[in-house]
C-alpha positions in Angstrom: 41.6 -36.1 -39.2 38.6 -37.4 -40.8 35.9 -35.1 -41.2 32.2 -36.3 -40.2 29.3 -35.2 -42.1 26.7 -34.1 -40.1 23.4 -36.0 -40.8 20.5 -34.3 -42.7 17.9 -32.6 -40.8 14.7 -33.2 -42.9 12.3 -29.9 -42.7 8.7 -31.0 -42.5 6.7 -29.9 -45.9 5.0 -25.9 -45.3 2.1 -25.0 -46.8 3.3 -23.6 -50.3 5.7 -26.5 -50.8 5.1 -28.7 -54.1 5.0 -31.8 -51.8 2.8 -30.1 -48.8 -0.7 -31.9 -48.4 -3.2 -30.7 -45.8 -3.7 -33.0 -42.6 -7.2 -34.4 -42.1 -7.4 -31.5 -39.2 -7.3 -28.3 -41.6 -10.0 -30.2 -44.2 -12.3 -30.7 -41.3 -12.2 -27.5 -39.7 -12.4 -25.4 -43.4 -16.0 -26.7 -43.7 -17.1 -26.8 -40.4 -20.0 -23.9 -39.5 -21.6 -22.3 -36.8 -24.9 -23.2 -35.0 -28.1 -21.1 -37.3 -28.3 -18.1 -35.5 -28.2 -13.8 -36.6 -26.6 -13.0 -33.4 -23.8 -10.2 -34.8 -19.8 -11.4 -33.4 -19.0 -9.3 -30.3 -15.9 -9.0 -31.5 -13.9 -6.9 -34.2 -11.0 -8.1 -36.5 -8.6 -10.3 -35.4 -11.0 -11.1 -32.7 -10.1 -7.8 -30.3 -13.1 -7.5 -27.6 -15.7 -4.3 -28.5 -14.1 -2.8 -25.4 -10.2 -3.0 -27.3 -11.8 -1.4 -29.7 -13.2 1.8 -28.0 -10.3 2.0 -25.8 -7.4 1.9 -28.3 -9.2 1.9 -31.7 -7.7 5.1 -33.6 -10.0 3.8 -37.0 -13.7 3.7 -35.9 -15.0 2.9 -39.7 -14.3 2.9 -43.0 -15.8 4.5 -46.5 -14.3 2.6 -48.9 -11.7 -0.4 -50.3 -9.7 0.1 -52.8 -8.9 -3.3 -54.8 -6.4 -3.4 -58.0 -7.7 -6.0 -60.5 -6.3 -6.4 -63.8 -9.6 -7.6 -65.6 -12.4 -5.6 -64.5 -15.3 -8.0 -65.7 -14.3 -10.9 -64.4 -13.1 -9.2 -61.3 -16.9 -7.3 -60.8 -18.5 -10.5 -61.4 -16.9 -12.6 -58.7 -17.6 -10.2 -56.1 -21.4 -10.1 -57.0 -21.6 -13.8 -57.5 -19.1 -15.1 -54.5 -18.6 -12.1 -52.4 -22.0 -11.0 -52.7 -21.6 -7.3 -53.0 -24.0 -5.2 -54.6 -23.3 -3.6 -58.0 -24.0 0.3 -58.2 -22.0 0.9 -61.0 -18.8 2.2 -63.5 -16.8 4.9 -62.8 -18.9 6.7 -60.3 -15.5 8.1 -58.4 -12.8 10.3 -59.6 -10.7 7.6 -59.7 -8.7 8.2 -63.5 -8.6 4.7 -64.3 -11.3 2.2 -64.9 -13.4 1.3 -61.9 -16.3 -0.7 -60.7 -18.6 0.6 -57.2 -19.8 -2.4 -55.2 -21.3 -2.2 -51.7 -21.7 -4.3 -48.5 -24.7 -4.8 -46.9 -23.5 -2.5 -44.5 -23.2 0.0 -46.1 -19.3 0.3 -47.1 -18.1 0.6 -50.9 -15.7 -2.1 -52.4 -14.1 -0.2 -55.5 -12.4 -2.1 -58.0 -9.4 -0.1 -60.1 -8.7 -1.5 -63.1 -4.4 -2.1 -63.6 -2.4 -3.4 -66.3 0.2 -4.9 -63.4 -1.5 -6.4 -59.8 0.5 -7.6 -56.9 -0.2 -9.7 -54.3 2.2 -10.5 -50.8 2.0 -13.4 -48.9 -0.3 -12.7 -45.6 -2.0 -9.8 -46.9 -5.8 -10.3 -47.1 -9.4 -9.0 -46.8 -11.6 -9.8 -44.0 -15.3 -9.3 -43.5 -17.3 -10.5 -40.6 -20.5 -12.9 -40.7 -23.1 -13.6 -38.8 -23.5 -17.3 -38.6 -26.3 -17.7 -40.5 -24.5 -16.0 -43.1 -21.3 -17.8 -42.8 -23.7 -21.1 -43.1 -24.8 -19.6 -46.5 -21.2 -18.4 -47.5 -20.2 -22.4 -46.8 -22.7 -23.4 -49.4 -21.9 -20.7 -52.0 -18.3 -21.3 -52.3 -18.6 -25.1 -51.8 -20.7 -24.8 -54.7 -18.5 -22.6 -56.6 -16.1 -25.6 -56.8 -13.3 -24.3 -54.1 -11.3 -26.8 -52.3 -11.5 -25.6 -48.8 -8.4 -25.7 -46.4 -7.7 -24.2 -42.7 -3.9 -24.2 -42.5 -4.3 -22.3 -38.8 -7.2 -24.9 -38.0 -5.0 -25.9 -34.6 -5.1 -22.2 -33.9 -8.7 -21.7 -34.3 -10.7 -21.1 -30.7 -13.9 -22.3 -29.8 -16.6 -20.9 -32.2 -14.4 -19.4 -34.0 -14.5 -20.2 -38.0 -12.8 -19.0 -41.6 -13.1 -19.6 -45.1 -10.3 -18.8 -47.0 -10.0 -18.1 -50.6 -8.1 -15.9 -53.2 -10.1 -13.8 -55.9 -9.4 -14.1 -59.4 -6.4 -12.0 -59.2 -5.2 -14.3 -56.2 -6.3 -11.3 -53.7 -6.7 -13.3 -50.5 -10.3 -13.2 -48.8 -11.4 -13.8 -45.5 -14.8 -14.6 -44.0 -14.9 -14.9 -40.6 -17.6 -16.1 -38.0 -16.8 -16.0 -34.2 -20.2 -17.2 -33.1 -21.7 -17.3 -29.9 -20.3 -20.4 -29.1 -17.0 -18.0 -28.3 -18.7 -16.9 -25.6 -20.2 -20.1 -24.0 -19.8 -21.3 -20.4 -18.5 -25.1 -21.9 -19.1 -27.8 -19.6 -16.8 -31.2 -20.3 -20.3 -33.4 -18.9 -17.6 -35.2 -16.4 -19.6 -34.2 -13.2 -17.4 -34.3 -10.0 -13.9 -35.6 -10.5 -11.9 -37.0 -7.7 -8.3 -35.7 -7.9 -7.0 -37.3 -4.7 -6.1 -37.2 -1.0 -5.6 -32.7 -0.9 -2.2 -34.5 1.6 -0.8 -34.8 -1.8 -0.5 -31.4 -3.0 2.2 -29.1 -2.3 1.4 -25.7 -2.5 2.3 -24.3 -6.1 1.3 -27.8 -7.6 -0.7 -27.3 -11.0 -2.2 -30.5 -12.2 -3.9 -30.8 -15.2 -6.8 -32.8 -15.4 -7.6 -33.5 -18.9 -11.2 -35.9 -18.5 -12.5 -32.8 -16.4 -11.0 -30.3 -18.6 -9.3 -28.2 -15.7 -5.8 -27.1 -13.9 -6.1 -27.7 -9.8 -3.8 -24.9 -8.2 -2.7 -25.7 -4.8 -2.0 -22.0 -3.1 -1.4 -21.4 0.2 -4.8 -19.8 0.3 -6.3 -23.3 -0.6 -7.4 -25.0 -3.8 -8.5 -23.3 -7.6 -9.5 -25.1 -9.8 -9.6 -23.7 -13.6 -11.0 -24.3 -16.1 -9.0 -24.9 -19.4 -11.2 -22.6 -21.7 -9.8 -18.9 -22.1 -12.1 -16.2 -21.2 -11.3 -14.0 -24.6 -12.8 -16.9 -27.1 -12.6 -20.1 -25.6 -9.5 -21.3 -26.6 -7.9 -23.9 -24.2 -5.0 -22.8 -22.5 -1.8 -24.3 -21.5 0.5 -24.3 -18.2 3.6 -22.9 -18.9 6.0 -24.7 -16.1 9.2 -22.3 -16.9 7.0 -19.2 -16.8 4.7 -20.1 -14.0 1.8 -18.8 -15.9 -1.3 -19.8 -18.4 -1.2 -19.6 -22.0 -3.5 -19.2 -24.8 -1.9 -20.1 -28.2 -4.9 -19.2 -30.0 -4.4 -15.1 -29.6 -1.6 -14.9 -27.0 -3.2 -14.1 -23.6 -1.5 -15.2 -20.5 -3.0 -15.8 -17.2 -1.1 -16.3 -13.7 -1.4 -19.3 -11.3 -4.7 -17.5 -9.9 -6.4 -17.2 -13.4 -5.9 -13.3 -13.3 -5.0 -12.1 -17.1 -1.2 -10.5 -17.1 -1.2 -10.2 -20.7 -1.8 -10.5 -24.5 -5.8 -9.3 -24.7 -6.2 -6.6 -22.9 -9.4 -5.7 -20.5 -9.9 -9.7 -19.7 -11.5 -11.1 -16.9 -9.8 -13.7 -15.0 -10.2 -18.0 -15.6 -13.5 -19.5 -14.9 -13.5 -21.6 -11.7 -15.3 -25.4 -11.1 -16.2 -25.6 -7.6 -14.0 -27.4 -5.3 -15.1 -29.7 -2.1 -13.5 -32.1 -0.1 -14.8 -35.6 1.2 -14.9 -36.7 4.5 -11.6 -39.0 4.3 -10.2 -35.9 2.7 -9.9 -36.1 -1.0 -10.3 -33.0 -3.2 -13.6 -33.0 -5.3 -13.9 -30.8 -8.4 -17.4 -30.5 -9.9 -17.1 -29.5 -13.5 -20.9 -28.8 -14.0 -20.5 -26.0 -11.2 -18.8 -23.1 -13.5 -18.4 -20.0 -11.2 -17.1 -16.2 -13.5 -15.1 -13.8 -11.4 -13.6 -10.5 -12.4 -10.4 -11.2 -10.3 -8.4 -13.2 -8.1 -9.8 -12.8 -4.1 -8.3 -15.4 -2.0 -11.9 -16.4 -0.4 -12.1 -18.2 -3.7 -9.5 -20.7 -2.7 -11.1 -24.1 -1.4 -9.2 -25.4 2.1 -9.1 -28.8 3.4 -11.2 -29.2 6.6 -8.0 -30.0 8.4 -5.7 -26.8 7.0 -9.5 -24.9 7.6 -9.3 -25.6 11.2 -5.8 -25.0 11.9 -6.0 -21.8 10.0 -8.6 -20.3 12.4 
């Protein structure tokens, strides 16, 4: 029997990959920036909520970080000149090797250790959190500085959320992060009221998405929701997942079910924003997208009925 080669699957080019080039996507969003404003991010790293933090935070602070550099000039003078870390001085710890003291502005010590032999893994990095006025500034610095900004997880950035990324000399990978207030916005799509159709048309566990008004309609048998798109952890815009009967956020992994109530992922959420929901007189259901109601939970008094399924439910 003649044997038949199965035809080559052709993987598409990673980032790392001698032929990989960054989409138009990742340029964009690497030198994007935040509106000017000092406000401080209300959230911590990775973007967990200040009440994550207090509820299952076990490290509250920290003293100190403790980076291996194998040339200690060059390495002291990138974090005062990039970074922007304060110099206090040489070998100011017991620390046996060679070492350089640099603080943050808050008040934490960077402390450089001097070694013949430095590793570095993939995915390991340091993060520190901006304000956006001082993410705006960082943008400058390291634009000047000659780096070639990319955003490979640009598609998996929220709403107001931003990151430069960049390696120091001794390729330790740096983070600065902004989630600005933006995050935390009501976002109104400017589509006023959208007509979704005769309600007749619904059947009750119908999600429709409606992409011009930026919402899901929910037909329950309490009546109509509908949602809006933007997840109430940082504004990223969800997705219905059909097979799970439930709401998605790819951006950090919360779920929501068909009545916008969070079942998982971020913990200590409140449920999905509602646009207000009205019917016309020849019974077609009206969504006004300028009308943004928050809830904590699901009640089913928040459900919209038809005038007709109002009446006969009396």
């Amino acid at each position: 029997m003649e044997s038949v080669q199965a035809p080559e699957v052709r993987r598409r080019p990673q980032n790392g990959d001698p032929d990989w080039k960054p989409s138009k996507l990742q340029r964009e969003r690497a030198r994007s920036v935040p509106p000017p404003s000092d406000e401080r991010a209300e959230v911590g790293g990775h973007s967990f909520l200040p009440s994550v933090l207090k509820e299952f935070g076990l490290v509250k602070g920290f003293s100190h970080l403790v980076i291996e550099v194998t040339d200690l000039d060059r390495a002291e003078a990138w974090y005062q000149d990039i970074a922007g870390l304060d110099l206090l001085g040489r070998d100011l710890t017991n620390e046996d090797r060679p070492h350089s003291v640099l603080q943050l502005n808050t008040g934490q010590l960077v402390i450089l250790v001097k070694s013949d032999h430095v590793e570095t893994r993939s995915g390991m990095h340091h993060a520190f959190m901006l304000t956006p006025n001082q993410y705006r500034r960082m943008m400058e610095h390291v634009l000047a500085a000659g780096y070639d900004l990319v955003d490979i997880r640009a598609q998996f950035r929220a709403h107001g959320e931003y990151s430069i990324n960049i390696k120091d000399p001794d390729g330790h990978g740096i983070q600065f992060q902004c989630n600005s207030p933006e995050s935390r916005a009501i976002i109104r799509p400017g589509a006023g009221v959208v007509d979704c159709g005769p309600a007749d048309a619904y059947r009750v566990g119908d999600v429709k998405l409606l992409k011009d008004g930026d919402f899901f309609l929910v037909r329950r048998a309490e009546g109509f929701l509908a949602m809006t798109r933007w997840c109430t952890h940082l504004n990223g815009r969800i997705v219905y997942q059909r097979e799970h009967w439930r709401f998605y956020c790819p951006y950090h992994q919360s779920t929501f079910d068909r009545c916008g109530d969070p079942i998982g992922g971020e913990p200590n959420l409140t449920a999905l924003r509602l646009n207000r929901v009205s019917f016309s007189a020849d019974g077609r259901v009206l969504v006004d997208t300028d009308d943004v109601i928050e809830r904590d939970l699901f009640d089913p008094t928040q459900a919209a009925l038809p005038p007709a399924a109002a009446v006969a439910a009396r």
